[in-house]
C-alpha positions, -999 to +999 in steps of 0.1 A: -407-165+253-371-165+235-367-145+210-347-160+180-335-163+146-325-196+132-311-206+098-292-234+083-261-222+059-245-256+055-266-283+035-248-315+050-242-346+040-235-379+060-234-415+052-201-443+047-186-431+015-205-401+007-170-386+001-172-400-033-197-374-042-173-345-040-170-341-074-205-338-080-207-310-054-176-293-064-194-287-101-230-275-086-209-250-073-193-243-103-157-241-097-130-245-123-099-239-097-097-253-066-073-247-032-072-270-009-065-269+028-052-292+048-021-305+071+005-326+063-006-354+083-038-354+063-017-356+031+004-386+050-030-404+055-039-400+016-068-384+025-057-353+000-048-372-033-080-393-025-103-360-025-081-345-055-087-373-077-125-372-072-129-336-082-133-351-118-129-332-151-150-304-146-119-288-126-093-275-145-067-270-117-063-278-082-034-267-057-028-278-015-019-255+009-007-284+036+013-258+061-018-259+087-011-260+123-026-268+150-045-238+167-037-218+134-023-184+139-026-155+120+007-162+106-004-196+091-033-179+077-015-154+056+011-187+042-021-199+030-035-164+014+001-162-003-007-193-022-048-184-030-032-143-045-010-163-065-031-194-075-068-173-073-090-203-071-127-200-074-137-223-044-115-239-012-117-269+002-113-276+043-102-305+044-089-323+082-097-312+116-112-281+130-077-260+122-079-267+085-116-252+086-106-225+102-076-217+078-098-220+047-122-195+062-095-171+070-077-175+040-115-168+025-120-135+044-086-123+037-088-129-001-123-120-010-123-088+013-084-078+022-071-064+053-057-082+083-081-110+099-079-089+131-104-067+109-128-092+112-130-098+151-165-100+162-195-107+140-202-094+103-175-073+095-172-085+052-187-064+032-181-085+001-189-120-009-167-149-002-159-176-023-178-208-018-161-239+009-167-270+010-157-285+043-146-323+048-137-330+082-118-359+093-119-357+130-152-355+150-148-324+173-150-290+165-181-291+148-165-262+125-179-273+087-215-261+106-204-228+121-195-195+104-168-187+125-128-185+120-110-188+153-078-174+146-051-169+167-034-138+177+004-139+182+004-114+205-024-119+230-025-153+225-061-153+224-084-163+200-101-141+175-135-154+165-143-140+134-176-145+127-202-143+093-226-158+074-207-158+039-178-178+055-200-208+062-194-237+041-216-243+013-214-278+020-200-302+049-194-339+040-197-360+069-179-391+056-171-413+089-140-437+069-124-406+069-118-410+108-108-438+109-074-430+104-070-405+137-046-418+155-060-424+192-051-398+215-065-368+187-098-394+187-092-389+222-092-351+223-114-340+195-141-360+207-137-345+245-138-319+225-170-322+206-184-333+240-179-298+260-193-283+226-230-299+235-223-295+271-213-256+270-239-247+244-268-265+264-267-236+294-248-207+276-268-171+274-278-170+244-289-206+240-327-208+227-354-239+219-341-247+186-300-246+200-307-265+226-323-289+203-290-296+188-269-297+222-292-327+230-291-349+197-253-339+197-249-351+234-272-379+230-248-390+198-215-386+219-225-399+247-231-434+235-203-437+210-176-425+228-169-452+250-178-474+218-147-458+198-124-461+228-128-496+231-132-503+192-115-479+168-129-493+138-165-495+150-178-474+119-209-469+130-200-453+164-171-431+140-208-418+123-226-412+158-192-393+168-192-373+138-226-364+135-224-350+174-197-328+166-211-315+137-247-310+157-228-295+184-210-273+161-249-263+147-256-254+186-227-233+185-234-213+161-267-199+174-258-205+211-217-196+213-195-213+245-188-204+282-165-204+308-149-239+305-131-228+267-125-196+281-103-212+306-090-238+284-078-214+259-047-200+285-043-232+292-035-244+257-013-209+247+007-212+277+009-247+287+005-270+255-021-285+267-042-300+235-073-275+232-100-306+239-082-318+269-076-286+282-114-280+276-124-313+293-098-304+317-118-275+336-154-284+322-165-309+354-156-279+377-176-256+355-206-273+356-207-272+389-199-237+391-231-229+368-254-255+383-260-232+413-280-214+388-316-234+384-320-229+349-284-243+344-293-271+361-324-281+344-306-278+312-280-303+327-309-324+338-324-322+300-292-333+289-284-366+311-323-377+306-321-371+266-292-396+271-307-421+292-296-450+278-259-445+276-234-458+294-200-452+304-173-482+317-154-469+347-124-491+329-102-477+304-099-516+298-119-522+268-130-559+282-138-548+315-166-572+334-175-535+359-210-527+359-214-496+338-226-464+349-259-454+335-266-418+329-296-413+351-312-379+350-320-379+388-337-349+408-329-319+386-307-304+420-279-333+419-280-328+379-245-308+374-230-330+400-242-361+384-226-347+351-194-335+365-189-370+377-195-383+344-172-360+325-142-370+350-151-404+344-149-399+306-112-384+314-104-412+333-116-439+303-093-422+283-067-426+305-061-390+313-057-379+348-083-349+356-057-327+376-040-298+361-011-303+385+001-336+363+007-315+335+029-293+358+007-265+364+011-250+400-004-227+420+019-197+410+008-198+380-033-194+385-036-154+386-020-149+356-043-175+342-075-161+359-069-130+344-064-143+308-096-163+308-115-138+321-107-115+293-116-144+265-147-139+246-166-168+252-168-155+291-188-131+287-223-162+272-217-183+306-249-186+322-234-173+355-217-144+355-176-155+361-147-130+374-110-133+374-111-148+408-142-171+400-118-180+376-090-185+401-116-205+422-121-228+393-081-237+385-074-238+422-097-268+424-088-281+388-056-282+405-060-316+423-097-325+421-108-347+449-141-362+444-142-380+481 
């Protein structure tokens, strides 16, 4: 048996407008000066003076920190704790993508309990409480309002720093699915390829148990049906709320299960190469799960995965009108599982209209060791359910390379 222990921080909320309800939760938590933190682009959409103006009378002052970055480092995180010292609000706000969340929560740790956030590398190191977050998230894919983690960057190693506790997760998530429909297409795109490897990685990872693996399912069995569905139709709301509610369940997985090899990879990848974090991830994670599908547990968990999604189906057109016959996810013989899945996540790529080869984003052979060597020193390495090396990890790019499925 698996020994465990589960608990839900976040109470969440989900539903077409539930935004509207911020207010309301913003007083049971009894705040009277607010910080929110965002990006620019979410204050462009109007998502910020939208969330502002719902915060109602109760609050008697509310600032924006809007300088969040993508793959915030620890540089952006201390802009934001300059504003909180001199503002010293009694609860934050995450509002945006997976970066914005991250901010918040390491603006949190850095204003409740001082020091540097490389102080709080690993798992529990506050020893005070934290203020309370409320997390909004407008795209659907790192699943970050349901995990207590703050990946952080470090401007020296260029890895990330997960800091990880149970005071930093948010109070509250609101899953509000209007408030995606704004992405613009290619972050829809990679968030949600994103959110994908999420339930994939945390299905097979180490430490994955009965009740994590329940949430890699429903979050897979949620992306996999809505995805193409958003492609094709960016306004479909309802597959926005599917999308949304798979990150978030994914996020839920990782917090009791962690990631593997395919973000440990991505992550060099992303640092040195620009590549966007959820294509980078999607990038490597077909070669990946063939890698760990040599391992029988592995590929039961992959075969759990595709028959929990049975019904979806994915057009091999990124042409939203396409007449092809779709490709059902059939669960197969539990040996040909990780290949059937592998197959699937390139075709995802390809409906996208991304090319599955690191070589067309100018990544040569030259430049693989140095890679290997970074992602075998990232943290999430270390939960893949097959032991990996620096030169499994060369293995992997070397066929990421130019991928030839025959």
């Amino acid at each position: 048996m698996t020994t465990f222990d589960f608990q839900l921080r976040t109470r969440v909320l989900f539903g077409t407008g539930v935004i509207s309800r911020l207010g309301e939760l913003t007083r049971e938590q009894g705040a009277r000066r607010v910080l929110m933190v965002t990006d620019r682009g979410i204050v462009a959409a109007g998502h910020a003076a939208r969330a502002a103006g719902l915060l109602g009378t109760g609050v008697e002052a509310v600032d924006c920190f809007d300088g969040v970055r993508e793959n915030p480092d620890t540089a952006c995180v201390d802009a934001c704790l300059a504003l909180a010292r001199e503002f010293q609000p009694d609860l934050l706000i995450g509002l945006g993508g997976g970066s914005a969340m991250d901010t918040a929560k390491g603006c949190n740790f850095l204003l409740t309990n001082g020091g540097r956030m490389q102080d709080y590398r690993g798992v529990g190191k506050a020893t005070r409480p934290m203020l309370p977050l409320i997390a909004i998230p407008t795209t659907a894919g790192t699943g970050s309002e349901c995990q207590s983690a703050a990946l952080i960057t470090d401007p020296v190693t260029h890895q990330k720093m997960a800091c990880l506790d149970p005071k930093a997760a948010a109070r509250v998530a609101i899953l509000d699915p209007e408030l995606t429909l704004s992405l613009p297409g290619r972050v829809a795109l990679c968030t949600g390829l994103d959110a994908v490897a999420h339930a994939v990685e945390t299905a097979v990872t180490r430490p994955r148990n009965p009740v994590s693996q329940l949430f890699s399912e429903a979050a897979f069995r949620c992306l996999s049906v809505a995805f193409a569905r958003v492609l094709a139709e960016p306004q479909d709301l309802e597959a926005r709320g599917e999308m949304l509610l798979g990150a978030a369940w994914a996020g839920t997985a990782i917090e009791n299960s962690m990631l593997g090899a395919a973000h440990a990879a991505a992550n060099p990848l992303t640092a040195h190469h620009g590549i966007t974090h959820g294509e980078a991830v999607a990038l490597m994670l077909p070669h990946v799960v063939r890698f760990n599908a040599v391992d029988p547990a592995a590929a039961l968990a992959y075969h759990s995965l595709l028959a929990t999604a049975g019904e979806a189906k994915l057009p091999l057109s990124p042409t939203p009108a396409t007449k092809a016959e779709p490709d059902f996810l059939d669960p197969g013989d539990p040996a040909t599982a990780g290949e059937r899945l592998a197959r699937w996540l390139e075709d995802l790529l390809r409906l996208g209209g991304l090319e599955p080869s690191l070589a067309s984003r100018g990544i040569s052979g030259k430049d693989i060791p140095s890679l290997a060597g970074e992602a075998a020193a990232q943290w999430t390495a270390g939960f893949n359910p097959r032991p990996v090396t620096a030169a499994d990890f060369e293995t992997l790019y070397r066929v990421a390379l130019s991928p030839d499925r025959g």
